[in-house]
Residue, then its C-alpha position, 0 to 999 in steps of 0.5 A: x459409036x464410042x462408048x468406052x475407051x482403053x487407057x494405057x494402063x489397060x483400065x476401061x472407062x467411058x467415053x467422053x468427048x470433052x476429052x477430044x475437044x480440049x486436045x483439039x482446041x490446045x492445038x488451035x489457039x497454038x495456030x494463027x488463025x486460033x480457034x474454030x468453035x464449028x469445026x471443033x464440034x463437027x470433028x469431034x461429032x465425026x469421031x465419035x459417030x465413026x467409031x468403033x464402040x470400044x478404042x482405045x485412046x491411041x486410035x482415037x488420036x490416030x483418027x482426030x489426026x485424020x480427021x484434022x488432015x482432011x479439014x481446011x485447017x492443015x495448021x491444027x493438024x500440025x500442030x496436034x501431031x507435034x504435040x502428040x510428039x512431043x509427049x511421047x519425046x518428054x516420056x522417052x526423054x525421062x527414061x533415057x536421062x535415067x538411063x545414062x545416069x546408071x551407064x555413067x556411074x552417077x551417084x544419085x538418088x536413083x543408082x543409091x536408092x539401096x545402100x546394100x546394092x553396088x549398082x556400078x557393077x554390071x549386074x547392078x546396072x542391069x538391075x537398076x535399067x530392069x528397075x526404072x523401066x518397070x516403075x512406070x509400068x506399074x504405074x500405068x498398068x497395075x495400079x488403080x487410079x486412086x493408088x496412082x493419084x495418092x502416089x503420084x501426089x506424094x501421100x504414098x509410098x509402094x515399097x518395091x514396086x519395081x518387084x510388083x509384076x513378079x508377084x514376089x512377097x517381101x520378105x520370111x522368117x526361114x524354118x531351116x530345119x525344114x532344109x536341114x534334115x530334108x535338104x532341097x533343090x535348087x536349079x541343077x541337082x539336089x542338096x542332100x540332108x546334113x550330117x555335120x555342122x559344117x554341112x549345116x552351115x553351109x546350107x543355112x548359106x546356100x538355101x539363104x541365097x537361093x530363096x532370096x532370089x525368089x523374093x525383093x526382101x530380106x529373110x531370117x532364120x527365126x532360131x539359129x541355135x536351135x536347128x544348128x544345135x543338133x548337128x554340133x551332136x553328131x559331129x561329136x560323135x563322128x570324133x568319138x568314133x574317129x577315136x575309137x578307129x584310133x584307139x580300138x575302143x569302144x565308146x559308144x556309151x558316151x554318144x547319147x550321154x548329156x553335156x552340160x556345155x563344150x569347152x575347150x580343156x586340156x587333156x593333161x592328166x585325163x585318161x580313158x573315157x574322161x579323156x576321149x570325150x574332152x579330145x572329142x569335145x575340143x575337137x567338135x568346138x573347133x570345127x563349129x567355131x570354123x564352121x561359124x567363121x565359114x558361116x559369116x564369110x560366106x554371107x558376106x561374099x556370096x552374092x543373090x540377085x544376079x550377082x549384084x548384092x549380098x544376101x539381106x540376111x539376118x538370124x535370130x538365136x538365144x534361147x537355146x539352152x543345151x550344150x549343143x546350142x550354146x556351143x553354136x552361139x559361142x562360136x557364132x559370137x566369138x568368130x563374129x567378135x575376131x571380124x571377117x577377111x582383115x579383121x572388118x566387122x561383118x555386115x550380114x547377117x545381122x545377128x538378134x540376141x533375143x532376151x528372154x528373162x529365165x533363160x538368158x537376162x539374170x545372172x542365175x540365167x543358164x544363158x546369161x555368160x552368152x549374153x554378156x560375150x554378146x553384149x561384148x561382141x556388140x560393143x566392138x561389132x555392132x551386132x549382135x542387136x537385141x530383141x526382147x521377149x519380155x515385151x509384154x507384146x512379144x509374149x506367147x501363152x503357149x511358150x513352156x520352158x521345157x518344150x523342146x520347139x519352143x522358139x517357134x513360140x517366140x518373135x522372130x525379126x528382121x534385122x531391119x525391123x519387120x515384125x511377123x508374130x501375130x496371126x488371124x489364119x493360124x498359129x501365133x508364129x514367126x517361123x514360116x512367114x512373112x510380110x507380103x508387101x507394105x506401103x507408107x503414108x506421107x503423115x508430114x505432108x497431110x499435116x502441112x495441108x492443115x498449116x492453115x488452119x489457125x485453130x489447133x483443135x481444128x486443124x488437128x481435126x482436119x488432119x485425121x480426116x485427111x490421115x483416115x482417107x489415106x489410110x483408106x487408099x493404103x489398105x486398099x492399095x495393099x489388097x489389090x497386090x495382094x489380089x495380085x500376087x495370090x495369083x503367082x504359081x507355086x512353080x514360080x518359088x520353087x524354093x519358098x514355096x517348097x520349103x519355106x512357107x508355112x502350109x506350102x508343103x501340101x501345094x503342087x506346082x501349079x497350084x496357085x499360092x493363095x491359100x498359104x500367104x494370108x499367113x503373111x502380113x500386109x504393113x501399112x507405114x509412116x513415115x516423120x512422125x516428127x515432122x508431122x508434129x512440128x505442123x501440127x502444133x510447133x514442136x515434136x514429140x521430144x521436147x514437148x509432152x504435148x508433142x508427145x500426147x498427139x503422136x501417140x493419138x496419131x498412131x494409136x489411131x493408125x493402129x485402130x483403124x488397121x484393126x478394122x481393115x483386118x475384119x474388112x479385108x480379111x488380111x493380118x494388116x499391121x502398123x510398121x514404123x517405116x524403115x525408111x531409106x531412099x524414101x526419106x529423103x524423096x518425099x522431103x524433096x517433093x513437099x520442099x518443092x512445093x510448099x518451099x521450106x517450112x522450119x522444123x519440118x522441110x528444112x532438112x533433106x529428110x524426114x525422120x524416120x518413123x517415130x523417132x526423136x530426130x537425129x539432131x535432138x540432143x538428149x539423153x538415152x533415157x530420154x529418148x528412150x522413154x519417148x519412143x518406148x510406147x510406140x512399139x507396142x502400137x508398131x506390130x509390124x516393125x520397130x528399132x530403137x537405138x542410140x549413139x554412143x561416142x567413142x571406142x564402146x569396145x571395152x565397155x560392154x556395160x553401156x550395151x547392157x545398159x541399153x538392154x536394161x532400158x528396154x526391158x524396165x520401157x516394155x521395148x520390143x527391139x533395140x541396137x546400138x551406134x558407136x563410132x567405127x572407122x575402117x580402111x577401105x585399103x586393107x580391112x583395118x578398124x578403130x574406133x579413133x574420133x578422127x581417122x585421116x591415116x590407118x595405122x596398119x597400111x598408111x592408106x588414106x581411103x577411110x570409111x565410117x562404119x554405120x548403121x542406115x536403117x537397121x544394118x550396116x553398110x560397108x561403106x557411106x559411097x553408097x548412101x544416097x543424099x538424104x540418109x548421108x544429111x541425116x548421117x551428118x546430124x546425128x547426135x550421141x546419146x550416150x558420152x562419159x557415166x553409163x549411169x549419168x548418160x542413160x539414167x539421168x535426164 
């Protein structure tokens, strides 16, 4: 007799006849004869008395079949069987139509679901044929039922579910040092230690691209100038001893003596060791800035991932206040400034100036002609993008000033946003950790389900109650692939696991990776904060402090009840304000589908990212500014706030610092700036012209607008899917004209 069945999705469950009933009586009232209530029950009886205690669903649609074949009603059986055709025709169907979508080259939602990735090549094509096949599998095998339901009725968003079955985690703060004076092995034969900055920055590149073939994000390097800066030093004593070759000299004394900064100078009228030691510093700032310049090229042409996209990559650095490291940044910013190829801005890696006041924000700060060449190169390049230390939620009581390792005491980002600072399983630390893996919850569509609730106060009500059991289902959801992914191999990371990861040095091989990645985080996210807000009361957080009063309830909440998953599950849970791409414009369609179009909230192609004021919401910076600030304090685990300037912002690095200073007087933790870039697809051109049909330089016509998607740039719009170019068009400038009118007044 049956007592259990086996699902598809490899879930047991218990049996139960009304199941066979209801397929059998389908098949009948599809006959002429319609339907007999007799012989219905006696197969059904016959099933289940013949069978084994344990089938699984296949066998048991095999044996009504049988069953069906031996009765008098040969016409149910058909019709049962073509039926079980059908279904099995629709699902293959799905997949083929996918499928010849991707062998096409059709622009769609599903070949432009990530902007960074050019799925037309080959190896773009084979990753997207691996991506749509396993989505389904995931569905059906590695989620629970209540994760499936939540998913497949629009609540929630798995990130990376194509990545689920690999165990691979999201994305890591690199500790380069650790490559840089260990080096590592990365398939055939092994990358020695660096002596010199080129060889350093040449590992920074390769050890970026090996290690990000071991995960589906993005990684950083959490202090760029400081784990360089030391071999900016030994290339210059390499100079001095190359001179000492030449000159029969010694100078020896000058290795170890302290500089308080490489500049270039001339040589006239030096002599001696005066003389030596500018030749070598000049020398040495030739060679790091080539070895910069080398360092950007290379993350903008070296491929991971089968070959088919650039390095996600970003880097942290401005801190450092040695000769060595402000060299290192210098050249970083000055080779970023003069552009990569033809003079096109570099998009990877995005570059993160983190400010810190007493290093580098005040004039009488020993960095502070660092930050503003950076806030110049931002002006022209886009990067670098700003992260404030002095948010009083990136503060460390264990940072010191005159500790050499002090940045592994301050937040490091992702250039996309992804924050990992705090720790309930160790040291208060970027460095060496990362997100595990995040999900988002649809807040517009539970907002909408209340729309008909005529009371405001209770149908806000209503909507905490549904926002609490989602929340429910994405922290749970969120430790059943943690439960997954603890079960990987070290062997499986051969390169993060080794070198990268926090505490992973002390594993073997075949050790399990679960006793190092609770160091990591687990984001749960929103997403039309915006959206959701017009539901609920009429009008979003920026044009009505009402708007503004409920959504900061929302998220503090949110934020609430992650803490409490934390103690339940053991985990470092965050809030991360979604940085949503292919999503934004996914749950729009579904929810427009069903609820048809509603003003203010599915009336466009996408919902709002996070907790931003809509892109279509003309106001000032400041304004902007001023209502998005709180909301960074509540988003641990990721934030950006930027705004759009109009016109050429190149000769104008005071709007940038501007920004800066909007930041740091709001308490933001995270920052960038849009402007206007154009660029000739043809040859490499730029300009920051309105319009741009002709470029100037080769007479092409192939234009394409430098933008930033959801945190970094993407070389060309071709790429973007429907709804990130919708909310592209709709996005208007926050800053035009007066720095002080624009950002400072309302």
């Amino acid at each position: 007799m049956i007592q259990t069945v086996v699902k598809r999705d490899g879930r047991i469950v218990g049996f139960n006849e009304q199941k066979i009933m209801a397929a059998i009586r389908k098949a009948m009232l599809h006959t002429d004869k319609g339907e007999d209530e007799r012989l219905l029950q006696t197969i059904t009886d016959r099933i289940q008395a013949r069978g084994n205690s344990q089938m699984t669903v296949e066998e048991i649609q095999d044996a009504v079949e049988m069953e069906l074949m031996k009765s008098s009603r040969k016409d149910v059986a058909q019709r049962y069987i073509a039926y079980r055709n059908q279904r099995s025709i629709a699902r293959k169907a799905k997949t083929r139509d996918v499928f010849l979508d991707i062998v096409n080259i059709k622009s769609n939602d599903v070949t432009r679901e990530n902007a960074n990735m050019n799925a037309d090549t080959p190896a773009g094509m084979m990753m997207k044929f691996a991506s749509e096949t396993t989505k389904p599998f995931v569905d059906d095998y590695l989620l629970s039922e209540e994760s499936r339901e939540a998913v497949a009725h629009n609540y929630l968003h798995i990130h990376d579910k194509d990545y689920y079955p690999t165990k691979s985690l999201t994305c890591c703060q690199h500790p380069l040092d650790n490559i840089l004076n260990q080096g590592f092995v990365a398939g055939h034969g092994a990358s020695r230690p660096a002596k010199r900055i080129e060889t350093a920055a040449v590992l920074a590149c390769i050890s970026l691209e090996c290690a990000q073939n071991e995960m589906h994000g993005g990684l950083a390097i959490p202090a760029f100038d400081f784990y360089l800066a030391p071999f900016v030093r030994t290339s210059y004593i390499e100079e001095l001893k190359s001179l000492e070759e030449l000159n029969g000299e010694d100078y020896s004394a000058l290795y170890d003596e302290p500089l308080i900064d490489y500049l270039k100078q001339p040589l006239d009228g030096l002599k001696g060791t005066d003389r030596a030691r500018q030749h070598a510093i000049n020398k040495t700032v030739g060679r790091v800035h080539q070895a910069m310049e080398a360092f950007i090229h290379n993350m903008n042409t070296i491929h991971s991932r089968g070959g088919n996209q650039v390095v996600f990559s970003s880097i942290n650095y401005g801190t450092d206040t040695s000769a060595e490291g402000r060299c290192v940044m210098r050249e970083l910013l000055n080779s970023t400034y003069q552009g990569v190829g033809n003079g096109e801005t570099a998009i990877f890696p995005i570059q993160i100036w983190k400010k810190k006041r007493g290093v580098n924000y005040l004039p009488e700060d020993p960095n502070y002609d660092l930050y503003q060449l950076a806030c110049k190169v931002t002006a022209r390049r886009f990067f670098p993008n700003f992260l404030n230390l002095d948010a009083t939620f990136n503060q460390n009581e264990a940072w010191r000033a005159d500790d050499p390792k002090r940045y592994l005491h301050e937040v490091a980002t992702m250039g996309c946003r992804t924050r990992v600072f705090e720790n309930r399983f160790g040291m208060k630390t970027s460095v060496g950790r990362g997100n595990l893996s995040f999900s988002t919850i649809n807040i517009v569509r539970l907002a909408i389900e209340c729309m008909d609730v005529e009371d405001k106060e209770a149908r806000v009500a209503k909507f905490f109650s549904k926002l609490d059991e989602q929340l429910e289902v994405a922290a749970k959801q969120l430790d059943e692939r943690f439960q997954f992914q603890k079960t990987a191999f070290v062997k499986q990371f051969p390169l993060l696991m080794r070198s990268l990861w926090i505490g992973a040095s002390e594993l073997k091989p075949d050790d399990t990776i679960e006793s190092v990645i609770n160091q990591g985080t687990l984001g749960i996210g929103f997403i039309g904060l915006a959206e959701c807000l017009v539901a609920l009361i009429g009008k979003h957080h920026g044009e009505s402090a009402e708007a503004q009063e409920l959504g900061l309830k929302i998220v503090t909440y949110m934020r609430d009840r992650v803490g409490s998953f934390c103690d339940r599950y053991q985990h470092n849970y965050s809030v991360l304000a979604t940085p949503a791409e292919g999503l934004s414009g996914k749950f729009t369609k579904k929810d427009r589908k069903e609820f048809g179009l509603i003003p203010g909230v599915t009336d466009r192609d996408y919902y709002t990212n996070s907790n931003h004021v809509p892109v279509y919401y003309k106001c000032s910076a400041r304004h902007k500014a001023e209502i998005e600030a709180p909301y960074h304090d509540l988003t641990r685990g990721g934030h950006i706030f930027y705004v759009e300037i109009d016109g050429d912002a190149t000769h104008n690095p005071q709007v940038i610092m501007g920004v800066v200073d909007m930041m740091d007087q709001l308490n933001m933790g995270y920052g960038s700036v849009n402007h206007n870039r154009n660029r000739c697809m043809d040859c490499g051109y730029e300009n920051a012209a309105p319009q741009l049909d002709t470029c100037p330089h080769c007479g092409g016509h192939h234009i394409d607008k430098l933008q930033r998607i959801t945190g970094y740039l993407v070389g060309t719009t071709d790429r973007w899917n429907h709804g990130k170019l919708c909310e592209l068009n709709d996005r208007v400038t926050h800053i035009e004209g007066s720095i002080q009118q624009e950002l400072f007044n309302e």
